[in-house]
Backbone as numpy.savetxt, mean C-alpha at the origin, in Angstrom:
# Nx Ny Nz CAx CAy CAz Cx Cy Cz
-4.67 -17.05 11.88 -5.44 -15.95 11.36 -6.39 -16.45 10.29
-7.90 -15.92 10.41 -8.71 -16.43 8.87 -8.16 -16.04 8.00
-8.23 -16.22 7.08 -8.33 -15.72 5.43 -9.77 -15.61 4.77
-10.51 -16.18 5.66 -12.19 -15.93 4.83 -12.46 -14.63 5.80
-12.18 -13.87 6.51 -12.52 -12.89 6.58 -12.72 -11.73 5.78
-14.08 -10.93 5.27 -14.09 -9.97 4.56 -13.50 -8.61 4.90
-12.99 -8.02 3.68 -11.88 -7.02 4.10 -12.67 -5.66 3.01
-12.93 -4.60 3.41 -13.75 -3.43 2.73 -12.41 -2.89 1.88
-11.34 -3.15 2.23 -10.15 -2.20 1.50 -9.94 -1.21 2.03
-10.11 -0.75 2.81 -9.85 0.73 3.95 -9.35 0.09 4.81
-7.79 1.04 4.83 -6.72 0.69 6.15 -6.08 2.10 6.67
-6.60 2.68 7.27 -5.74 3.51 7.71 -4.32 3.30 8.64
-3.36 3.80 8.14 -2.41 3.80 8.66 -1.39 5.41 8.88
-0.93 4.89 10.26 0.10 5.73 10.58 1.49 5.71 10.69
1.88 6.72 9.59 3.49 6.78 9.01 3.95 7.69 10.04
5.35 7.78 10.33 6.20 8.50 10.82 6.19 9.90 9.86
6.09 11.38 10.35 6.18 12.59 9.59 7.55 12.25 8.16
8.37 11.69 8.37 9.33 12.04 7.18 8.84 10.85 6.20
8.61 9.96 6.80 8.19 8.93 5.77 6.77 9.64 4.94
6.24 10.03 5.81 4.90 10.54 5.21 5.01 11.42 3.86
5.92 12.40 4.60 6.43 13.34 3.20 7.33 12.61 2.23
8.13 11.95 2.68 9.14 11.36 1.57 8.21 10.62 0.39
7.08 10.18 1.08 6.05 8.46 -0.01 4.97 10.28 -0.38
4.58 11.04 -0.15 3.82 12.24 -1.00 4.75 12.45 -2.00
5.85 12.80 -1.49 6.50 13.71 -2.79 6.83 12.86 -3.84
7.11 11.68 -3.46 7.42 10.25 -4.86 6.43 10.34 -5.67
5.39 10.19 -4.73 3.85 10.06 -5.28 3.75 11.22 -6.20
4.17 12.53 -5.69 3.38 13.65 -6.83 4.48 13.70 -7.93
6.12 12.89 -7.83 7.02 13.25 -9.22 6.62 12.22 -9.48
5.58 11.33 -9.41 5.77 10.03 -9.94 4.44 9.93 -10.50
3.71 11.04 -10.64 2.20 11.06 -11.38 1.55 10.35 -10.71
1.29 9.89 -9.12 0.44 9.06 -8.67 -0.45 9.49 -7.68
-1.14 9.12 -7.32 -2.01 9.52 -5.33 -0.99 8.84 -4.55
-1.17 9.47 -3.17 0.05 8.08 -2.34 -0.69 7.21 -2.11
-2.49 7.27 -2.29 -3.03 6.02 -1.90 -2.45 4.71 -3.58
-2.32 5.41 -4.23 -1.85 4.35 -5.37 -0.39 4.09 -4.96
0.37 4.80 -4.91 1.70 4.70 -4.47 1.65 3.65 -3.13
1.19 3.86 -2.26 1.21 2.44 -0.89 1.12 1.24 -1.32
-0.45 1.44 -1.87 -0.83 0.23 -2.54 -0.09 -0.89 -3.41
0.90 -0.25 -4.22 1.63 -0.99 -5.10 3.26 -1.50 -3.98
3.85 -0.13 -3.33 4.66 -0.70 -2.29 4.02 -1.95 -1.54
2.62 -1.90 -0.96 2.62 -2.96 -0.22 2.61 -4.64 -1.43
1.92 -4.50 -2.60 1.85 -5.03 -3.84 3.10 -5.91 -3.54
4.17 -4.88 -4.06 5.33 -5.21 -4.33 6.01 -6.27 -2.82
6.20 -5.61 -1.99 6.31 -6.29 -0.88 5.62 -7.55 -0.60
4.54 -7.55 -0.92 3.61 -9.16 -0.45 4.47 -10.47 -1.89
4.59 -9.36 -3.58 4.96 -10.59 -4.62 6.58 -11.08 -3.88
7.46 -10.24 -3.41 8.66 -10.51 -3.07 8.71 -11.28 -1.82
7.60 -11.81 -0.88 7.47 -12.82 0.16 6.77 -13.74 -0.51
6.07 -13.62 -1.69 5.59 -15.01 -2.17 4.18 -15.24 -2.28
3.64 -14.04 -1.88 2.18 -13.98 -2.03 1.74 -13.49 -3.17
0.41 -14.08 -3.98 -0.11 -13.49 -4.87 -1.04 -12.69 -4.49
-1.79 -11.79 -5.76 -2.55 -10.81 -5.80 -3.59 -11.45 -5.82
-4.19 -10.42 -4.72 -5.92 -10.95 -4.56 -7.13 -9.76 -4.57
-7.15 -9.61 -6.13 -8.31 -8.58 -6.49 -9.55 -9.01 -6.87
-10.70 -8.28 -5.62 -11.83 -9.06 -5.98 -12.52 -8.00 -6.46
């Protein structure tokens, strides 16, 4: 797979209905958007395989 491929930051994805609601409602007791809320799950998930953050 490249890695020099440019990436816009738009991913749509499709959750299963309960997951969907379960990651909203975290999101709204948790003061967040679920687009911030994903973002940091996936975050979190990439530092715990060993990947760093890549904010351009």
């Amino acid at each position: 797979m490249k890695s020099e491929v440019a990436y816009k930051g738009t991913l749509n994805v499709r959750l299963g209905e309960g997951t969907h609601r379960r990651a909203a409602i975290y999101a709204l007791t948790h003061n967040q958007s679920l687009n911030s809320f994903i973002d940091f799950a996936v975050q979190e998930k990439l530092a715990a395989y060993g990947k760093t953050e890549d904010k351009t």
